[in-house]
C-alpha positions in Angstrom: -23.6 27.0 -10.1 -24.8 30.2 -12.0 -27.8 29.1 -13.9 -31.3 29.5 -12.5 -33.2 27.8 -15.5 -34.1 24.5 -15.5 -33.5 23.7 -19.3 -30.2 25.7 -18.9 -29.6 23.3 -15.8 -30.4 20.4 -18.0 -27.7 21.0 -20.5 -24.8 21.9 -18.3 -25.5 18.5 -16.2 -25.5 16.8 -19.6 -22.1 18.1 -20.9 -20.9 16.8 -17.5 -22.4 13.6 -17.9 -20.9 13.1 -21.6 -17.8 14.0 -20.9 -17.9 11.9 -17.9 -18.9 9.1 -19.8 -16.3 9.7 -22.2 -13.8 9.2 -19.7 -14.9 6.7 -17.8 -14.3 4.8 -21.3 -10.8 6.2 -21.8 -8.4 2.9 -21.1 -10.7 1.4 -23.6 -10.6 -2.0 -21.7 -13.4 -4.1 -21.9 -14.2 -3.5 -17.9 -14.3 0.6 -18.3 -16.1 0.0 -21.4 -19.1 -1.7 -19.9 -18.8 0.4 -17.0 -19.7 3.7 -19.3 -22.1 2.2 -21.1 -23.8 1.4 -18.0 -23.1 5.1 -17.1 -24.5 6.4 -20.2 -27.7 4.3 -20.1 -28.7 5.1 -16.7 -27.9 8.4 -17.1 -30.2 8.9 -20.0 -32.7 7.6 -18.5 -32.3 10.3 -16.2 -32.1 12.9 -18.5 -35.5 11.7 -20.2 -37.0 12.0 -16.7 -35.6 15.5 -16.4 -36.7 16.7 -19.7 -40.1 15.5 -19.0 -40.0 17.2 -15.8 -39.4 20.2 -17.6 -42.0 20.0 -20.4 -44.5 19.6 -17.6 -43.5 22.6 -15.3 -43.5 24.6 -18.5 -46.9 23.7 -20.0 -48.2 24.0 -16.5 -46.5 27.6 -15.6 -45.0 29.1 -18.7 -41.5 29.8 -17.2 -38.3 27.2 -16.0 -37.0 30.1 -14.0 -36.2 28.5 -10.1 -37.2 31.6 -8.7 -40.4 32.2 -10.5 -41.5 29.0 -9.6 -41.1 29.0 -6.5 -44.2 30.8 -6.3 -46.1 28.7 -8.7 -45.4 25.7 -7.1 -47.1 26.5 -3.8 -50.8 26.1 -6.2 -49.5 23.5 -8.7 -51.8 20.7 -9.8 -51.0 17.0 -9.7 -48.5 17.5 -13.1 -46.4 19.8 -11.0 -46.1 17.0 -8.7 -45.2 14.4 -10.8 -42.8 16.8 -12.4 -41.0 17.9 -9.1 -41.0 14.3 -8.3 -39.3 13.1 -11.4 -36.6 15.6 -11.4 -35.9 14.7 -8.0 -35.6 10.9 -9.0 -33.5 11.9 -11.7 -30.9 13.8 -10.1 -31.0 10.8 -7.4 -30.0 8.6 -10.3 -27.6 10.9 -11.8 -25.9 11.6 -8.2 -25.6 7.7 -7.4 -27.9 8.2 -4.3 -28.6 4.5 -2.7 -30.7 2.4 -4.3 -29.8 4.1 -7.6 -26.4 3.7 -7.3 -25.6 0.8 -9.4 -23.4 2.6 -12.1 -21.0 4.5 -9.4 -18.8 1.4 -8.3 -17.6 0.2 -11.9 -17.4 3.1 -13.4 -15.0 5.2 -10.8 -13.0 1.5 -10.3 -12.3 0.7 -13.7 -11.6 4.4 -14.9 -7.9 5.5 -14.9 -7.4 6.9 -11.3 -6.9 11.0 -12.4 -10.6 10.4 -13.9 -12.3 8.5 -10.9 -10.6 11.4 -8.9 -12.5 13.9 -10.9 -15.4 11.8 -10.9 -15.6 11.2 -7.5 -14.6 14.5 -5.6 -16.8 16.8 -8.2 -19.1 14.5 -11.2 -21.1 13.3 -8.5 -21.6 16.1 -6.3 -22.7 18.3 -9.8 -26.5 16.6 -9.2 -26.7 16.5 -5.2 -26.2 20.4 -6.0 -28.9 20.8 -8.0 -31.0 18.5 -5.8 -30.1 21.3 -2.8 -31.1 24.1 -5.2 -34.6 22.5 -5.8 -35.4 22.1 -2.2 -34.5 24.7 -0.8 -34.6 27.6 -3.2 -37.6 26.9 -5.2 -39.4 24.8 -2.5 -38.8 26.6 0.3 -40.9 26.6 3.0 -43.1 24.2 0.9 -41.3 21.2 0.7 -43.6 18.2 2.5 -41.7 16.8 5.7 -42.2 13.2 4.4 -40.7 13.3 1.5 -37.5 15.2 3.4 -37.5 12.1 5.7 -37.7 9.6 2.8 -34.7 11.3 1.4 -32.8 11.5 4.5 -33.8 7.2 4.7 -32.0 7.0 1.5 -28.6 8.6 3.0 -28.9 6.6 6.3 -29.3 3.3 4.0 -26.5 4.4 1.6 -24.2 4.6 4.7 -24.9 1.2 5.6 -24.9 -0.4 2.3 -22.0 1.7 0.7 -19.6 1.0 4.2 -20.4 -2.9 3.4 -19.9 -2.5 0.5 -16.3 -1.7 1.0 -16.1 -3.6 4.3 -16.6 -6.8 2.1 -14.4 -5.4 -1.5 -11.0 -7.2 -2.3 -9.5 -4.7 -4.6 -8.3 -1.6 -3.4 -9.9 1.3 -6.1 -13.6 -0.3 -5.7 -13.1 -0.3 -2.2 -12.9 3.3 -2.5 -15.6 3.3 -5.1 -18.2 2.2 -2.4 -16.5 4.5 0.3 -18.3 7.2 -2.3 -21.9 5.4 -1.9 -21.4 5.8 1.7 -20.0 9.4 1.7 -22.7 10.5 -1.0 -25.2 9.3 2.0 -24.2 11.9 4.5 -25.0 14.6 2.1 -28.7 13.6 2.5 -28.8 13.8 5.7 -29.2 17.4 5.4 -33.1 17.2 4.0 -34.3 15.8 7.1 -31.9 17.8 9.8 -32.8 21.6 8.2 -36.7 21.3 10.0 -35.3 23.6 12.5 -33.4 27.1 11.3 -31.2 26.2 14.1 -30.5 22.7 13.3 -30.5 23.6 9.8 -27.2 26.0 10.1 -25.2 23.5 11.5 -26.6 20.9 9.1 -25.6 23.0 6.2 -22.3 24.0 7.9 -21.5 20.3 8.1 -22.8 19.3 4.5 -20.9 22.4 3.1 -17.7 21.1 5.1 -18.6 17.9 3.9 -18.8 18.4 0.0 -15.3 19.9 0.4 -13.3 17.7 2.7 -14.8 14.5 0.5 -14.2 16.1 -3.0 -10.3 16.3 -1.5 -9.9 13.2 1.3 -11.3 11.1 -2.0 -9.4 12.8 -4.9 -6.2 11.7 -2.8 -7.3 7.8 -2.1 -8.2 7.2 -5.6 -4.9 9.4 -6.9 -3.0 6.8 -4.0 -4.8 4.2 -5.2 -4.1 4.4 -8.4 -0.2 4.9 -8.0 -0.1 2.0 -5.8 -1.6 -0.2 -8.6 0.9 1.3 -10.5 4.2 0.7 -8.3 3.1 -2.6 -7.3 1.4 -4.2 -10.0 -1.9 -5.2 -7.9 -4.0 -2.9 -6.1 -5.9 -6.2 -4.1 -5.7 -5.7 -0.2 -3.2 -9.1 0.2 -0.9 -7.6 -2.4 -0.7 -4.4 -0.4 1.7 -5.5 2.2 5.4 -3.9 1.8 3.2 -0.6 0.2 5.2 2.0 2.5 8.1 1.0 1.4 7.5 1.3 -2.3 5.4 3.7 -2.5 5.1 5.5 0.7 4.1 9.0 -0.3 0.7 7.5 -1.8 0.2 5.5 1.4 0.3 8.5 3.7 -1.7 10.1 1.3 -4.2 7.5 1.8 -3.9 7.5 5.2 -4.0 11.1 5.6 -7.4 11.2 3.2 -9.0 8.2 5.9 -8.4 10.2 8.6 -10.7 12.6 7.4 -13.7 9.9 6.0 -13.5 8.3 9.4 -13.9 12.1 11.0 -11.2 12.0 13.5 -10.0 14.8 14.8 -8.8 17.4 13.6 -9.4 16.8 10.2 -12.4 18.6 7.9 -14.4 15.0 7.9 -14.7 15.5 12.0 -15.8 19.2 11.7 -18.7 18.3 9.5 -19.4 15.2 11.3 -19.7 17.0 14.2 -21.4 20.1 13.4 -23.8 17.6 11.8 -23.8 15.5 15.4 -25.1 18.8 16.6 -27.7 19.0 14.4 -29.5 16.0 15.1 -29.1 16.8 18.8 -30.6 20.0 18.7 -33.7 18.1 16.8 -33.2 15.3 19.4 -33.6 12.8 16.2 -31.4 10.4 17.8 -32.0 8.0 14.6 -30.1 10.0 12.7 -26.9 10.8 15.1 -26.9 6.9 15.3 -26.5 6.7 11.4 -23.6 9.4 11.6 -21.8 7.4 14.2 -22.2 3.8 12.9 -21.1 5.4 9.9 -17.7 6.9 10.7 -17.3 3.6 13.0 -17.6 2.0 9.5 -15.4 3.6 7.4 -12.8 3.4 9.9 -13.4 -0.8 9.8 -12.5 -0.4 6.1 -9.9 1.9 6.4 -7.6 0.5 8.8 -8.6 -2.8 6.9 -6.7 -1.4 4.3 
């Protein structure tokens, strides 16, 4: 959150990494362990993208600083480019943003649930933040339109893949897992809705109110989750039934937490839903406030199937 150096950057996002990694692999059950060494793989693969990223920027303009490059950029040749372009890719890949999401669901669903909490609510988020501080600190004002849109694609599709995803899951915690894919997707949303300063203050209202009410609706499903497993031996959605009597704290909790992913009112999810709703309206993309309304239609399906 501090750091304004790309190399300094890099390391920070891979001591989260490891030690997410690391605890993805904690049960030591055959399941979590080919989950994290999924993790682990994909993730360096990102980190080689990254590092070449950086070794470009550097030969190219003698300083990683976000700030100093920001006016560099503006000139840069075809290296800079493929530089900016990889570290985007990367932090893509490391945030499990749709179609390079393929490590997220195993690795959150077979972790114990205090970890896919933690992974869920804060790991993930670690690259979109990044991502933000890219676009819009050191490309600011130079970032090309197209590439926003093709970003914003990306969250409209992992909202529909991630909500059928769980829409079509049998087992509660990877359920959930997908429910992040989706979520993950409305956070995109924001590249394509800030080409306005006006429609770009509610966007980043909304994404702000977004990253919060997410981190916490999803901390408590996967904490409930995990403690109905625990109390009733299964966490499979036709084992599920007799739930608030056994465990009812954790299924209030859960239901308390889908309020808030299906935005009803008057949770946190419904404030940055809406303020987001009022972005695309003011831009008249009426694309996008489709995608944020199928969405929370959606995760309400998968909810209440629950």
């Amino acid at each position: 959150f501090l750091s304004a150096d790309l190399f300094n950057l890099y390391v920070a996002i891979e001591l989260v990494t490891v030690a997410a990694v690391a605890l993805v692999a904690w049960s030591g059950r055959g399941p979590a362990l080919r989950a994290a060494m999924r993790y682990l793989l994909l993730a360096m693969l990102a980190s080689l993208a990254y590092l070449l990223a950086v070794a470009l920027l550097y030969g190219e303009h003698g300083t990683l600083d976000l700030y100093l490059l920001a006016g560099a950029v503006s000139e840069g040749s075809g290296a800079t480019r493929t530089a900016l372009a990889l570290v985007v890719v990367s932090l893509l890949l490391k945030g499990a943003i749709f179609p390079l999401h393929i490590w997220l669901p195993p690795a959150h669903s077979s972790a114990p649930g205090p970890v896919s909490a933690v992974l869920s609510a804060l790991v993930v988020k670690t690259a979109l933040y990044l991502l933000y501080r890219l676009w819009f600190w050191t490309l600011d004002g130079q970032a090309d339109a197209q590439v926003a849109t093709l970003l914003g694609v990306l969250g409209a599709g992992a909202i529909i893949y991630g909500s059928v995803g769980a829409l079509v899951q049998s087992r509660l915690k990877i359920m959930v897992a997908y429910s992040t894919v989706a979520q993950l997707g409305y956070l995109m949303l924001v590249f394509p809705l800030t080409a306005t300063p006006a429609a770009g203050a509610l966007a980043w209202h909304g994404a702000v109110y977004h990253m919060l009410c997410h981190g916490l609706a999803k901390a408590a499903m996967f904490l409930a989750a995990a403690n109905m497993l625990r109390g009733l031996g299964s966490d499979r959605l036709e084992h599920l039934a007799g739930a608030d009597r056994r465990v009812p704290l954790s299924v209030f909790a859960f239901g308390l937490a889908g309020v808030s992913l299906m935005g009803l009112p008057p949770s946190g999810g419904f404030l940055a839903k809406w303020l987001m709703l009022e972005a695309a309206w003011t831009l008249g993309a009426w694309g996008w406030l489709v995608v944020l309304l199928l969405g929370s239609l959606l995760a309400s399906i998968y909810v209440f199937r629950a």
